[in-house]
N, C-alpha and C positions, 0 to 999 in steps of 0.2 A: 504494500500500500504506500505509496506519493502521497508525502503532506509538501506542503509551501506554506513557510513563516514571514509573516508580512509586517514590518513596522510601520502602521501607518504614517503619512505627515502630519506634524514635524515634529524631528527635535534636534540635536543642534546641528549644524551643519560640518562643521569639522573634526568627526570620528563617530562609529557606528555607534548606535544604541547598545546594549551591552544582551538584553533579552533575549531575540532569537540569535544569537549565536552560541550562548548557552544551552539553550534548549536543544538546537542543532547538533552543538558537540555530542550531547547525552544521549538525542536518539538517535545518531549516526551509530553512535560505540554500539546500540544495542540493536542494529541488523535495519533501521527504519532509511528507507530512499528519503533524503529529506532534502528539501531547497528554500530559499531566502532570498528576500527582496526589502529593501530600504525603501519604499515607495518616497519618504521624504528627501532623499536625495535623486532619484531620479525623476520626482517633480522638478525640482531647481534645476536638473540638468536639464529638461525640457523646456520651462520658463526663460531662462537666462540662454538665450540665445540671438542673433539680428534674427533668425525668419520668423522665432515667438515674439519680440519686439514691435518687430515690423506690423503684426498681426493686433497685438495689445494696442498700439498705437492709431492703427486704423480702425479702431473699433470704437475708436473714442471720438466723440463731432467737437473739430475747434471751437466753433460757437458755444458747446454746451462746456466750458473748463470753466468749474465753478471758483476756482479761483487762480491766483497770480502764480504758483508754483504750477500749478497743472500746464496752464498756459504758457508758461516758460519755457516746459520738459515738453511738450507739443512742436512747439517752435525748433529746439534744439534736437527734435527725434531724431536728424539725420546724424548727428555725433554719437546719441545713445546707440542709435544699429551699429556705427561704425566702431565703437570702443570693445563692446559687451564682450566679442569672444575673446576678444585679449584680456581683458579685465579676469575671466573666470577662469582664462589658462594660467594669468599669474597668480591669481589666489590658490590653484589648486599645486602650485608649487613648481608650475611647466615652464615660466619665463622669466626667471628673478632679473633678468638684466632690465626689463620695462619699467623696474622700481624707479629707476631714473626719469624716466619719461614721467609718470605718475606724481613723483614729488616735485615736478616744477609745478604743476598746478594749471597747468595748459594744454593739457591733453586731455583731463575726461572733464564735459560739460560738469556744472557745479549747480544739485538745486537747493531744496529750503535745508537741508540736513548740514550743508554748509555755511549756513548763516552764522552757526553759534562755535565754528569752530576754534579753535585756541589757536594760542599762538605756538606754532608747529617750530619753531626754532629753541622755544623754550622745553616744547613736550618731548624733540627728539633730538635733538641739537643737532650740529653737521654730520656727523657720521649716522645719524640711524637711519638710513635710506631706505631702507629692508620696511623696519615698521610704519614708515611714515607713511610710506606709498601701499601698506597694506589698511592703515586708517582712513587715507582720503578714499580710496576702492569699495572699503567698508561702507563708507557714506553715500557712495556712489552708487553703491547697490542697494540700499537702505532706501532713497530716493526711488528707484523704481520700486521697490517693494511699495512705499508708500501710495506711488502713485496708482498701481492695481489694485492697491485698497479700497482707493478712493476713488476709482473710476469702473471699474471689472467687477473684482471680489471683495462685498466687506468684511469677508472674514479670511484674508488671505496678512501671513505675517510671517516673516523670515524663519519664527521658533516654535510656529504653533498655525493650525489652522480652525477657525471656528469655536474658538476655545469658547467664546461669550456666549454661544449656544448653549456651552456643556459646563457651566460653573454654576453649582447650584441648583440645581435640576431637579425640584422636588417629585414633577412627573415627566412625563414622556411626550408629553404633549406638543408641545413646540417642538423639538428635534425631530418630534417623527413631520411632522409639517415640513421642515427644511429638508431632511433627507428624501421626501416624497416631492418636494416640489421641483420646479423646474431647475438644471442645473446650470450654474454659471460658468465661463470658459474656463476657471481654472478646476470645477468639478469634474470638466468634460477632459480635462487634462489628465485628471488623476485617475479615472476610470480607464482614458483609453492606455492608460502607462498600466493600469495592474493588469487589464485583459491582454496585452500584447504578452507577457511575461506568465500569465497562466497560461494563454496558450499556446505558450514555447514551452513550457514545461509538464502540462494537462495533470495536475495531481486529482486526485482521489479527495482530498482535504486541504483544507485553508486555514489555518491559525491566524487570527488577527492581536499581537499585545497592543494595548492600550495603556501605557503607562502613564498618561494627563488626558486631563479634560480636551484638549487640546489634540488629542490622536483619535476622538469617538468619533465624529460629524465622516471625517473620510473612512473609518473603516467600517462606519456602517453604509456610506454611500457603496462602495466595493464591494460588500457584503449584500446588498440588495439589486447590484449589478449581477451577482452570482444566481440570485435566487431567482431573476426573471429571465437569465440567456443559460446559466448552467445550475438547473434544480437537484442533479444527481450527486452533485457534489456537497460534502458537510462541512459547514462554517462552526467554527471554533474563535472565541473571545477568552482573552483573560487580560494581567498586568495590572499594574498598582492601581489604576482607576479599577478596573472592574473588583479588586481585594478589597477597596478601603470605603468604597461609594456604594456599591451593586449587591452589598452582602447580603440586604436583606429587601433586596427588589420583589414587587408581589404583583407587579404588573408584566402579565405574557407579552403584550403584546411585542417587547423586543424579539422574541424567539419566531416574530415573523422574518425578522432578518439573517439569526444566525439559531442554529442547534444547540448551543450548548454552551456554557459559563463554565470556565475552570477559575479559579480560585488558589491566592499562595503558590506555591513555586509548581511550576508548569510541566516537570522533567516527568513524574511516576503519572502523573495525572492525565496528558496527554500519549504516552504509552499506552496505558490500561485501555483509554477510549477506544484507540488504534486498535486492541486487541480485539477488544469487544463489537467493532463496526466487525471484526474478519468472521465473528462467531468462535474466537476461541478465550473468549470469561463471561462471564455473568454480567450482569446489570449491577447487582449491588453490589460488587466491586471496583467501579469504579470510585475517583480517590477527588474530593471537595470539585463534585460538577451538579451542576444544575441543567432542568431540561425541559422539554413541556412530555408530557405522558398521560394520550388520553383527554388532552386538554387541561391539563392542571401543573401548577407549577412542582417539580420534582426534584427535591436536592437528595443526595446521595456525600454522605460522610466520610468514612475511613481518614479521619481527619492525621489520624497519628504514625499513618505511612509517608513515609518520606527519603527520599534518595539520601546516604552517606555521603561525606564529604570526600571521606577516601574514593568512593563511586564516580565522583566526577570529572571527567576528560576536560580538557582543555576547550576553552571556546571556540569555534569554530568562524572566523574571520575571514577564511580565504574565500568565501564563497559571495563578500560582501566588494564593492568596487571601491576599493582603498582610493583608485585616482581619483575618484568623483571630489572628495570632501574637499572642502572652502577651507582654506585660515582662514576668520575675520580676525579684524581689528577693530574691536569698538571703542574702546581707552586705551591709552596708553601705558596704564598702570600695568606693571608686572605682574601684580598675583591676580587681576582680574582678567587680563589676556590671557589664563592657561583654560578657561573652560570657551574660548570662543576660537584660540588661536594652536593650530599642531593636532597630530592624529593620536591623539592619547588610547594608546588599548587599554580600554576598560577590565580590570580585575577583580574578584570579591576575595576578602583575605579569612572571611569566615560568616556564616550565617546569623543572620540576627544579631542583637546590641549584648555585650556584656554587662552592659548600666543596667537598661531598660527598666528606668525608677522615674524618668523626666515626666513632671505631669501635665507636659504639651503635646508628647509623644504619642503616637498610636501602640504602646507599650502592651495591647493585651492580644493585639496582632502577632503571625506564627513570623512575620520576617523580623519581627522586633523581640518577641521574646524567646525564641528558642534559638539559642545561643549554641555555635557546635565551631569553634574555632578550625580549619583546616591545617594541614601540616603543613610546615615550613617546605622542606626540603620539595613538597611539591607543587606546591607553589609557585617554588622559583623554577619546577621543573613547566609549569605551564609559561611562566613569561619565557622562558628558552623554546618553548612550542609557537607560542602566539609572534614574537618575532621574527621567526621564521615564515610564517604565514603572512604577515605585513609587511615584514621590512622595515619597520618604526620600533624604538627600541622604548621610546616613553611609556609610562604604564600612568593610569590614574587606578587609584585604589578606590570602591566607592561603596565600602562600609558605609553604613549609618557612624560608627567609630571603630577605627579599625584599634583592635586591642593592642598597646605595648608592649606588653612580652610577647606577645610574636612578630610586632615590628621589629624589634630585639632580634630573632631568631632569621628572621629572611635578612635583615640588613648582613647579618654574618653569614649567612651561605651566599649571597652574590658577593659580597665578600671575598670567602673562600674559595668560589668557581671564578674569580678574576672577570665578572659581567661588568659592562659599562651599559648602565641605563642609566634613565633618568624618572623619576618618579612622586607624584603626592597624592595626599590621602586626607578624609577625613578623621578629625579626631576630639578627644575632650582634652582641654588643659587640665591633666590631673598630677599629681605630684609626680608620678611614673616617668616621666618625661624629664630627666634629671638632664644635665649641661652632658654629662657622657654619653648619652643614650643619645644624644640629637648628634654630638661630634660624629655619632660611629653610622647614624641615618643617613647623615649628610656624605660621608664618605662611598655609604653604600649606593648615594642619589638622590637623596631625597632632597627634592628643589623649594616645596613647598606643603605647607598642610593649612586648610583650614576647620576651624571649629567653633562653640557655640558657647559665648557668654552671657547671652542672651541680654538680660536686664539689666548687668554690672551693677547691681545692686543686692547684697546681703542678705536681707531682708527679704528678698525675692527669690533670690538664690536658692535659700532654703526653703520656701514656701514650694515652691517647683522641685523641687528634691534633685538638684540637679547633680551635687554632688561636690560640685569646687565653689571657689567665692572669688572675691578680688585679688587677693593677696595671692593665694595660688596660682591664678592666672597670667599675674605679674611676672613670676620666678620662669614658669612653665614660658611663655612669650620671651620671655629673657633669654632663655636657652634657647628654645629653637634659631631665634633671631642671630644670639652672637655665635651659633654655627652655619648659619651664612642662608638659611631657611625664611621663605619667604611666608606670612600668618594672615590667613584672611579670616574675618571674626565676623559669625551669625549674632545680630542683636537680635531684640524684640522690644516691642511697648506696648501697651495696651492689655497689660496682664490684670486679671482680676485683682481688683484692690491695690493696683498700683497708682500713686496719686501723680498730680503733676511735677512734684516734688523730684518727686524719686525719677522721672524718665529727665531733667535736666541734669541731676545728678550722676543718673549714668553717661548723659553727653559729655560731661567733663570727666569722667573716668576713662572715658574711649577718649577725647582729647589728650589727656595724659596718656594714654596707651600708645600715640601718633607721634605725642611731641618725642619722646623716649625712645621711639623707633622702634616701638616692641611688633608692633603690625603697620602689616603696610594696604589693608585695601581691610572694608566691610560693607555690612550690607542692613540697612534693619528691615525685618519684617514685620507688618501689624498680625497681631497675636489673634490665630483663631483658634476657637476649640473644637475640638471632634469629638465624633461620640465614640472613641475606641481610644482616648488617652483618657488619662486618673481623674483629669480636669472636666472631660466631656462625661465621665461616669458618674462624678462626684461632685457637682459644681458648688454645691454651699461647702464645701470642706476651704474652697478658694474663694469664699467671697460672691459667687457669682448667685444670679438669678435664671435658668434656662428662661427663656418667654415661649417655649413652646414645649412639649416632650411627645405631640404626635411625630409616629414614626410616615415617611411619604413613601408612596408607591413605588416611585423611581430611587434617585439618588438620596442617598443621607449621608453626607459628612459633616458638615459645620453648624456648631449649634448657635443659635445668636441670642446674647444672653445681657443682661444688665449689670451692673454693682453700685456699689455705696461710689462709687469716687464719681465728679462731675469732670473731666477730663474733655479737650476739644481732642480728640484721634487724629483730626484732619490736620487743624494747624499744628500740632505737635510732628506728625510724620512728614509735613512737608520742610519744617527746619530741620528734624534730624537728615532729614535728606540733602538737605543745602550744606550745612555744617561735616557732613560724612563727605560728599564728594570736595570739598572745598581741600578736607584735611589730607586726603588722596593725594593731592596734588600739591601736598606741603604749605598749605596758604590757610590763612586765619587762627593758626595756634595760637598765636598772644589774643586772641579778642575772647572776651568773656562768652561764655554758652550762648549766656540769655538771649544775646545781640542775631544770633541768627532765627528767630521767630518773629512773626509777623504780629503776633498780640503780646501783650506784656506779660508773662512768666518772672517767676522767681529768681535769683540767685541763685547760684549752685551753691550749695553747703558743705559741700568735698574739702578737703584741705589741699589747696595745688600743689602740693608737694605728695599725695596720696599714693603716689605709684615710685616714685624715686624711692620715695622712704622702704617699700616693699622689697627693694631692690639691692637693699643692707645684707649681705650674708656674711658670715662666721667662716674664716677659711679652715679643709680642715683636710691635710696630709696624708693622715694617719695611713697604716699598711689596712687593707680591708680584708676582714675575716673569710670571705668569699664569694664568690663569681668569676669572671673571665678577664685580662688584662690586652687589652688588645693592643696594638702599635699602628697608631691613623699614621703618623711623618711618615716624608718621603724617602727618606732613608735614614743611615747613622754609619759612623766608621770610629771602630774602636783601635787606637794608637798606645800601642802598649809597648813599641821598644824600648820608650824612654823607664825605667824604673822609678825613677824621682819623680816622675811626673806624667804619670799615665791620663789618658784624656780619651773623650767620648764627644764628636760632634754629631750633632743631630740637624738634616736637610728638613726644612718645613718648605712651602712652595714657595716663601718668600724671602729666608734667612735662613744663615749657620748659624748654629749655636755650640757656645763650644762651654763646656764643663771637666775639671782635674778630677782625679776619683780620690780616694781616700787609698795608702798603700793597703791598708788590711781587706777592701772591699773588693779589690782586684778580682779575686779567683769567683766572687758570688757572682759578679756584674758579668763575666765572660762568659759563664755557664750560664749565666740568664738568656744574654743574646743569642747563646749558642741555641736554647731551648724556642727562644723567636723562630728560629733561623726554620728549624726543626719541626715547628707547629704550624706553619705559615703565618707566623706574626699572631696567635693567638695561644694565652698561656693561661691552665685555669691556676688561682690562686693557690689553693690547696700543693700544687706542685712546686709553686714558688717559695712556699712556706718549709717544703721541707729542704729545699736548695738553703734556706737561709740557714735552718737547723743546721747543715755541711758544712758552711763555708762561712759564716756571721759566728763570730763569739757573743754578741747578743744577741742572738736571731733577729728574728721581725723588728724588734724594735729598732736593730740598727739602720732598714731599713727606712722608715719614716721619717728619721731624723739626715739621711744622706742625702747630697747635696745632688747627687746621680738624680736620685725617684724626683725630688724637688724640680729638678728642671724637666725630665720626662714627661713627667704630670702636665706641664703648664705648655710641652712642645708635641704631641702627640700620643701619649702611653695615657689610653682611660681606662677605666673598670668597669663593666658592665655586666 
């Protein structure tokens, strides 16, 4: 039996969704013909071209441009035909040398997206050609995107299509009205791209993931393409939207457009179906699917089956069009360019959260609390698969948090297999995350991580059961930061019982977190509840008021609720939005919080010295009773002909350092390096302790106190 995995449009343009390729690895390994289509990038590959330009363009009456940008990009069409296909061969990484051409600023037509643009000499200075001209391109395509919005499709958008249909969906009502109505040219686009592609490949079954709001409106338009030109064929729905929104859908009527609802991880679930279409299992063995039967809605459990970690192949990538993807460039910012910009292969480092206590979380969800950490060693056995399949050596990790000790653990086997990747990950700032642990990340790749402080506020901290506070955060950001790691930080406002107070409060903590250099790019989000986190379960424990607790026929996720505080949301999230991207770009740190809102707010009550002072530690030498000693420098040369004055230089990438030993230390220090040499640069402590027993008339201690470890320590030798 032929299945085809389809990620509907959109999601981001520059590297594959991570879902059906997963899916694919698992039922390739288990005997299943399987195939995949990106429908989201092979719309853009469709759209962004002169003869779809050409076509967009003529479709639109001069007379009718309702405004001065429409009218402008009308006028200008003959440069937009004429740029477009060089524009998408250099973003797709085909013509780096037209960076040139692109950064004079006289080659691609300029419309309203370049109004507000910065001053490009400051954001990239003379050498950055590369990303300059991948920003103005960004703009440039942003601009047509706009203009099909506003002219073609209104629900057509670089990272999402129709998403304003499918957000909050109490019924079915309107979606099914738009997926039944007449289609618009970029509907007819996307239909006739998935039918060309099923009937080059004619499966037996169609899997659609849905993992946003934003991926439903085309996979059910596709899905209702199938049901009136191909009935023999079964549609299949699942992905984070259909897990978090659809759990408790009681309206059929979607099962006019697809068979069956899978639920949570897709691998055993999708299998068993398969079996069971062939006549070889039962019905009630299938594993979290929903169905109609007889005319009634019919779910089917086995909730507690679920593929090992050990069980899982490698994702399956080659089958996906690596040349297709976009770099964009929307900012300029470092750590905000990694999710728009490079072909990051997507990796999971282990199942569900280790926390899973946040009470924003969808914490009672199987992707969040059933926690099943995977092995190191194979792990890194898949990025050595998956970049063979690509060709891109980057990896994004994309835990909800990926655990520290096994970031620990993978950092030292690519490590010890000698791999040069590059790599980041989500995380929590938790004390785990010590100044060694980030040194030996950093070495292993890790360019960047971001994670979630949400409130920057104590008091909320713990009320959210998050787990860290400020002060932790501070240390944690410290470290990653001064191992050369870039920190993008999730805020939040708008938490139950959070006052005005306390969201200016947090702006001056995240101000302090900017001035200090501890993060360099954030984001806030306005706080919603769901009904599958502690908050969405339990809303008076937080303060909150639900205003509704009908469950709706269609979608349920967000509950909309009230509390004691009289808060404006809106003017609040448009300053922290002003003031966040301001601070991005290194501008307005000396100016008081208050000054960036539009109504009069408070003072911050912070102490602005709140994160320096955090930033006091205790030094401390001492020999450690146990774990692993690694050697990050670049190298060392031990000089011991001289007797009187034996000596030890250490190569860092910037400097020699050089250190005398102690005559008595000699024979510990030689057998140390010799044990380096011998281990590949990796010695557990335990070994080292009995070398000191050998060769130390005061053992260990004389270690801590040698002038050798003291420079070690501070020039590449960490503990972890």
């Amino acid at each position: 039996m032929r299945i085809l995995l389809v990620t509907p449009p959109l999601t981001q343009l520059n590297t594959p969704y991570p879902a059906t390729p997963y899916l694919a690895g698992y039922l390739s390994k288990q005997g299943v013909e399987v195939y995949q289509q990106d429908l989201g990038i092979e719309l853009i590959d469709r759209i962004f071209t002169a003869a779809m330009l050409a076509e967009v363009f003529d479709s639109v009456d001069d007379a009718g441009a309702t405004s001065h940008a429409d009218a402008k990009m009308l006028a200008l069409r003959h440069r937009y035909i004429a740029t477009i296909d060089s524009v998408i061969r250099f973003l797709r990484g085909g013509d780096a040398t037209l960076a040139n051409r692109i950064g004079t600023r006289g080659f691609l037509p300029e419309g309203e997206r370049f109004r507000h643009l910065a001053d490009l000499e400051f954001l990239f200075g003379d050498l950055g050609v590369l990303d300059r001209a991948k920003h103005l391109a960004t703009l440039y395509i942003e601009d047509i995107s706009d203009f099909i919005r506003r002219n073609v499709s209104p629900h057509f958008e670089l990272i999402r299509y129709a998403e304003s249909l499918c957000v909050a969906l109490p019924t079915f009502d309107s979606l099914k009205a738009a997926v039944d109505g007449e289609p618009s040219l970029i509907d007819r686009l996307i239909i006739d791209t998935f039918s060309a592609y099923f009937d080059e490949v004619k499966p037996d079954v169609v899997g659609f993931t849905v993992p946003f709001p934003g991926n439903l409106y085309a996979a059910l338009i596709c899905a209702s393409w199938l049901k009136q030109n191909r009935p023999n064929v079964k549609v299949l729905m699942g992905g984070g939207y259909v897990s978090t929104e659809l759990r408790d859908l009681s309206d059929p009527r979607l099962f006019g457009y697809i068979d069956y609802l899978l639920y949570d991880d897709g691998e055993i679930s999708i299998l068993r179906l398969l079996e069971h279409m062939q006549g070889k299992r039962s019905e009630d063995t299938l594993v979290r699917t929903s169905f109609l039967k007889d005319g009634k809605l019919t779910n089917v459990g086995n909730a507690h089956l679920d593929v090992a970690g050990s069980e899982r192949p490698a994702p399956l990538y080659s089958q996906l069009p690596i040349g297709k993807y976009l770099d964009m460039l929307e900012t300029p910012n470092p750590m905000l360019k990694l999710w728009s910009d490079g072909r990051w292969n997507k990796l999971i480092l282990a199942h569900g959260c280790y926390w899973a206590k946040c009470a924003f979380c969808d914490v009672t969800l199987d992707y969040i609390k059933r926690f099943e950490p995977y092995d190191a060693s194979a792990i890194v056995d898949m990025m050595e698969d998956v970049m063979a399949q690509t060709g891109q050596s980057g990896f994004h990790f994309v835990d909800e948090a990926a655990p520290p000790a096994l970031l620990k653990k993978i950092s030292l086997e690519i490590i010890r297999r000698g791999l040069t990747v590059s790599w980041w990950a989500n995380v929590r700032f938790e004390r785990s995350f010590t100044r060694e642990l980030c040194l030996l990340m950093a070495r292993a790749g890790c360019i960047a991580v971001s994670g979630g402080l949400e409130v920057a506020s104590d008091r909320l901290l713990a009320l959210m059961s998050k787990g860290v506070d400020i002060k932790q955060t501070a240390k944690v950001t410290s470290a990653l930061s001064s191992a050369g790691i870039l920190v993008h930080a999730y805020l939040m406002y708008g938490f139950p019982s959070e006052t005005t107070q306390e969201t200016i409060d947090s702006l001056e903590v995240v101000r302090q977190l900017f001035e200090q250099k501890l993060i360099q790019s954030a984001f806030w989000h306005r706080f919603a509840m769901t009904v599958h986190s502690p908050a969405g379960c339990n809303p008076e424990r937080y303060g909150a008021k639900p205003l509704s607790s009908k469950k709706n026929p269609f979608a349920n996720n967000e509950i909309f609720f009230t509390d004691s505080t009289d808060t404006d949301l809106e003017m609040l999230g448009e300053g922290l939005r002003k003031a966040t991207y301001n601070y991005m770009h290194n501008l307005g740190l000396e100016k008081s919080v208050a000054t960036w809102f539009d109504d009069r707010v408070p003072q911050a009550k912070v102490a602005p010295t709140l994160i320096a002072g955090c930033l006091v530690t205790v030094k401390n030498d001492s020999f450690p009773d146990s774990g692993t000693l690694v050697w990050l420098a670049d190298g060392y040369q031990l000089l011991l002909t001289d007797s009187r004055r034996p000596k030890l230089h250490i190569f860092t990438q910037s400097k020699m350092v050089e250190v005398i030993f102690r005559l008595e230390e000699i024979a510990f220090w030689e057998n140390f390096f010799l044990l380096l040499d011998e281990h590949s640069n990796f010695v557990a402590v335990d070994l080292v302790i009995s070398l000191a027993k050998n060769h130390l008339p005061g053992g260990v201690a004389v270690i801590s106190s040698s002038k050798v470890w003291k420079t070690a320590r501070k020039n590449g030798l960490v503990v972890v």
